[in-house]
C-alpha positions as CSV (number, residue, x, y, z in Angstrom):
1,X,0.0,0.0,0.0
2,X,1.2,3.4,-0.6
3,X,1.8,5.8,2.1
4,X,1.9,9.8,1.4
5,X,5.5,10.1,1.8
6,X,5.6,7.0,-1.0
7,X,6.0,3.5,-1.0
8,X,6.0,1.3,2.8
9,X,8.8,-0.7,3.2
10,X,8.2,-4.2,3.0
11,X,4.4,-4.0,1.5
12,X,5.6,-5.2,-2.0
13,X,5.3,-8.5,-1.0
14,X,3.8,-10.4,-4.5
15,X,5.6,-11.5,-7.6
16,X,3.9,-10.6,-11.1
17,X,4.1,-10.3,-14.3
18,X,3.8,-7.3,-16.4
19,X,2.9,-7.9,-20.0
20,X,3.0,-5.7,-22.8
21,X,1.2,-5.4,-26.1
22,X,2.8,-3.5,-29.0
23,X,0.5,-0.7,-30.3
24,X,-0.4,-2.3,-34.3
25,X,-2.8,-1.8,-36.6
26,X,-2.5,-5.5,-37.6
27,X,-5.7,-7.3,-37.8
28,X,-5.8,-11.4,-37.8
29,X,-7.6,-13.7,-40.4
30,X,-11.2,-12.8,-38.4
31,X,-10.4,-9.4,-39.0
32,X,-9.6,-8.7,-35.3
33,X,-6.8,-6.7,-33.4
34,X,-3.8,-8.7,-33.6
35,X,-2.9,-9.0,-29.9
36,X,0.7,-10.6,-29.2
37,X,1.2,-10.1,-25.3
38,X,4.8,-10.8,-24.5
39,X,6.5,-10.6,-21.0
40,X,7.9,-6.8,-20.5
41,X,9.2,-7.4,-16.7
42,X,8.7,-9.3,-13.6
43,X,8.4,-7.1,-10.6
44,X,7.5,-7.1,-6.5
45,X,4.0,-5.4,-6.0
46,X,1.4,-4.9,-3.1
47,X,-1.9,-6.1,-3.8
48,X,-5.4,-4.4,-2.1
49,X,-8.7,-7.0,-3.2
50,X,-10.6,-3.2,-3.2
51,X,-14.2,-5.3,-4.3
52,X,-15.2,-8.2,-5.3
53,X,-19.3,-9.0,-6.4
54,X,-20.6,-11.5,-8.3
55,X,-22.8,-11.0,-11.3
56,X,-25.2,-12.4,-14.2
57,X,-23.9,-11.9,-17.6
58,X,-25.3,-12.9,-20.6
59,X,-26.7,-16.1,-19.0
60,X,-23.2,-17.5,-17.1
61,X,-22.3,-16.3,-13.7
62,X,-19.1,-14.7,-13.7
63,X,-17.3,-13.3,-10.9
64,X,-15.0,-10.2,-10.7
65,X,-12.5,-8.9,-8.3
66,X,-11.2,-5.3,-8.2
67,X,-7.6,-4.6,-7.4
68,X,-5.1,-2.1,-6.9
69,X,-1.1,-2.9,-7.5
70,X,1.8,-1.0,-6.5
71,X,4.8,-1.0,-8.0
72,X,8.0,1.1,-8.1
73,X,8.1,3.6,-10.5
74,X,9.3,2.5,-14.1
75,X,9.5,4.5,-17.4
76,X,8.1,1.8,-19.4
77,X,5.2,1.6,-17.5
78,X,4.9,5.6,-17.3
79,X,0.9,6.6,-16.9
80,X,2.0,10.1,-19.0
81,X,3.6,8.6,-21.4
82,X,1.8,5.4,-22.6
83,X,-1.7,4.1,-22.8
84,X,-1.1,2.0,-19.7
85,X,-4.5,0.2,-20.0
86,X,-4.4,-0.7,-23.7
87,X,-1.0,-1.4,-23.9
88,X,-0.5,-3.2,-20.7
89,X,-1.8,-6.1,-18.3
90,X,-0.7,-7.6,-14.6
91,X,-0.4,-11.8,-14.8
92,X,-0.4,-13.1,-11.0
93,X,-1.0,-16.7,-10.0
94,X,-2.4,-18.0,-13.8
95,X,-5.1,-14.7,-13.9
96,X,-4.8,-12.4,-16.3
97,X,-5.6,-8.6,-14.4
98,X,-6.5,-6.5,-17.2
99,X,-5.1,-2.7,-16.2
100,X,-8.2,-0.2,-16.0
101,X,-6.0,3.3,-14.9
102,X,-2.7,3.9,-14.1
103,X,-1.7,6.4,-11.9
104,X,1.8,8.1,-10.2
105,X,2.7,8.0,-6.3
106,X,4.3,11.1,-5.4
107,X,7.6,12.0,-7.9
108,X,7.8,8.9,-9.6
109,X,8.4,7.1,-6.7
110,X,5.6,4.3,-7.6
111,X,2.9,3.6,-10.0
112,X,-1.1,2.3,-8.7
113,X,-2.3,0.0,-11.3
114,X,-6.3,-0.4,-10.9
115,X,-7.3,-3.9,-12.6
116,X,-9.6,-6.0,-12.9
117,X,-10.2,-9.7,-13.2
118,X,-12.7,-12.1,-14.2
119,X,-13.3,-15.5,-14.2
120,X,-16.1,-17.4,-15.7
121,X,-17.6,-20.2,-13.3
122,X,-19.3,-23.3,-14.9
């Protein structure tokens, strides 16, 4: 969790992933967005479960969790200078937490990424 004065000591505590998705006009065979994710970095983050609710969508229950990430500031991951949530994604323990808003902690000192994450159940 951050504190005011930045980042508490010993709060990034979880290993993920940070993926990154070139930014491509490409299109597939289906005429969709190509979308090659490749690993950018493996960092230590704090995670805050911020909400969680279940729902009914389109006749399946799903369930979604809310989460915030901290990580230490990193120019490739920069909210001002890339389209964090199109361009990038968190991958902790086999989920896949796609990155709603990206924001700075204090002077570059960290980055909050807001994600979310769904699962469908059968």
């Amino acid at each position: 969790m951050a504190t005011k004065g930045g980042i508490e000591p010993g709060s990034l505590d979880r290993h993920i992933t940070i993926e990154a998705r070139a930014a491509t006009d490409e299109v597939d065979g289906a005429g969709g967005p190509v979308e090659p994710w490749t690993t950018l970095a493996t960092v230590w983050a704090s995670k805050v479960d911020t909400e969680g609710r279940e729902r009914y969508q389109a006749q399946q229950m799903a369930s979604a969790v809310d989460t915030e990430w901290v990580i230490h500031y990193r120019a490739d991951m920069d909210p001002e200078l890339l389209d964090i949530p199109t361009l990038r994604r968190v991958m902790y323990a086999g989920r896949t937490h796609d990155i709603v808003h990206a924001l700075h902690l204090g002077r570059r000192e960290g980055i909050a990424l807001l994600t979310l994450a769904s699962t469908k159940v059968a």
